[in-house]
Steps between C-alpha positions, in 0.01 A plus 500: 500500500800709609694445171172563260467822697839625433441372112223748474683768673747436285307501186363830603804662570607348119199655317499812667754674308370353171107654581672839584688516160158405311326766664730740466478390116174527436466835697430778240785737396510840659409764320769696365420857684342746292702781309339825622314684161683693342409880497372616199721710281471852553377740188730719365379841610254670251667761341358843538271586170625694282390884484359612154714662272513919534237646212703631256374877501578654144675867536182670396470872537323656795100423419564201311442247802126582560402562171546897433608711247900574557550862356831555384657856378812486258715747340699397198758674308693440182644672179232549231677384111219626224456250249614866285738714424377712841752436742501275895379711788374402880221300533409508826122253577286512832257234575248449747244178501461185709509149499178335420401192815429269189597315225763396719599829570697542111291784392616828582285836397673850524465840409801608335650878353843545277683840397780496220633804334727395190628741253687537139627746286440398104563690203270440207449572139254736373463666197272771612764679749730739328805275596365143402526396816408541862671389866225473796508365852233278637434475841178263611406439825263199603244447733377140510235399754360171517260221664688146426561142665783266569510100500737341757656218246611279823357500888514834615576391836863416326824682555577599141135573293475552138242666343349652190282818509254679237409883538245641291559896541449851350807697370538867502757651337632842466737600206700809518694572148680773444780546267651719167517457125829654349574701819150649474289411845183292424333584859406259744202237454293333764277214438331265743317169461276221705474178380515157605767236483573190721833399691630075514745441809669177581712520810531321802506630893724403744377476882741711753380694814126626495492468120678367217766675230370478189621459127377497228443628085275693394354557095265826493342503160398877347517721232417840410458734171634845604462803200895533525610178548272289260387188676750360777525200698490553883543149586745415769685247639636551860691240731419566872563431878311577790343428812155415602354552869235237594263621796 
């Protein structure tokens, strides 16, 4: 009884280890521990927005902005060379007008007044003065005064502005001839005339200070028919500068 007693003890004892190691075997694995989450990646920072560009504000004159006439005032001056024989004087032009608020502001209308005085001294054949011949002096003076209008050919909100002009106007002339045939005095003759005649301009204008400097060429078609003289040509042709101030 003694010795089956130990056999079982010793049994146990034998078995023991090998029950442990099975259920240590079939004890599920641990869990690996879990990786804390990972943080979520941060934005880039929004960048500020953008501000719109700046309005490009055209150099208009004063008045232009909200839509009103811009009057201007110019004075022009320039030799006067007579498509004749009379000869280059001073031609001095003064203009007053304004800008007109539409048609993109191109269209200028101005009232406009011009004095030249040329001269010549001719000596002509004539069979009806004792010496066959006769020397005179002719000195005209003209008055032109005119309504016309201008076209801006690019933005007039531009530096450097070219533009044509037309100037339907009346011309009055004075003649003074005096003169001598053979030595002999043939008294002094005055004539004066009205009539009308039209002026062409191309020219450009430059923007500087309040205003602009202006230049430009100017064609003044005319004629008269004077009792000494016989029918003359008054047209002129007269290169100018000048300066316009825009209010």
């Amino acid at each position: 009884m003694k010795i089956r007693l130990s056999l079982l003890v010793l049994a146990a004892a034998i078995a023991a280890p090998a029950l442990a190691d099975e259920g240590a075997a079939e004890a599920p694995p641990e869990a690996p521990p879990e990786a804390p989450p990972e943080a979520p990646p941060e934005a880039p920072p929004e960048a500020p927005p953008e501000a719109p560009p700046e309005a490009v504000v055209a150099d208009l004159p004063a008045g232009a902005a909200d839509g009103r006439f811009a009057p201007f005032v110019a004075l022009q001056l320039g030799p006067s060379v007579p498509l004749s024989s009379l000869g280059v004087s001073v031609f001095p032009r003064l203009t007053a007008g304004a800008e007109l608020p539409f048609l993109d502001r191109k269209v200028r209308v101005f009232a406009t007044g011009a004095l030249t005085r040329p001269s010549v001294t001719e000596t002509l054949e004539d069979p009806r003065v004792p010496a066959g011949s006769y020397t005179y002096t002719l000195k005209e003076t003209y008055w032109m005064l005119g309504v016309g209008a201008s076209y801006a050919l690019l933005d007039p909100g531009g530096r450097l502005v070219p533009e044509v002009a037309i100037v339907p106007q009346v011309q009055l002339l004075r003649s003074r001839v005096e003169g001598d045939a053979g030595g002999v005095p043939i008294g002094e003759t005055r004539e004066y005339y009205g009539q009308a005649s039209v002026s062409l301009t191309a020219g450009a204008r430059y923007k500087l200070g309040p205003g602009a400097l202006i230049g430009a060429l100017e064609l003044a078609l005319s004629g008269f028919d004077g009792r000494v003289t016989g029918e003359r040509s008054a047209s002129v042709l007269v290169p100018q500068v000048g300066y316009a101030v825009v209010f």
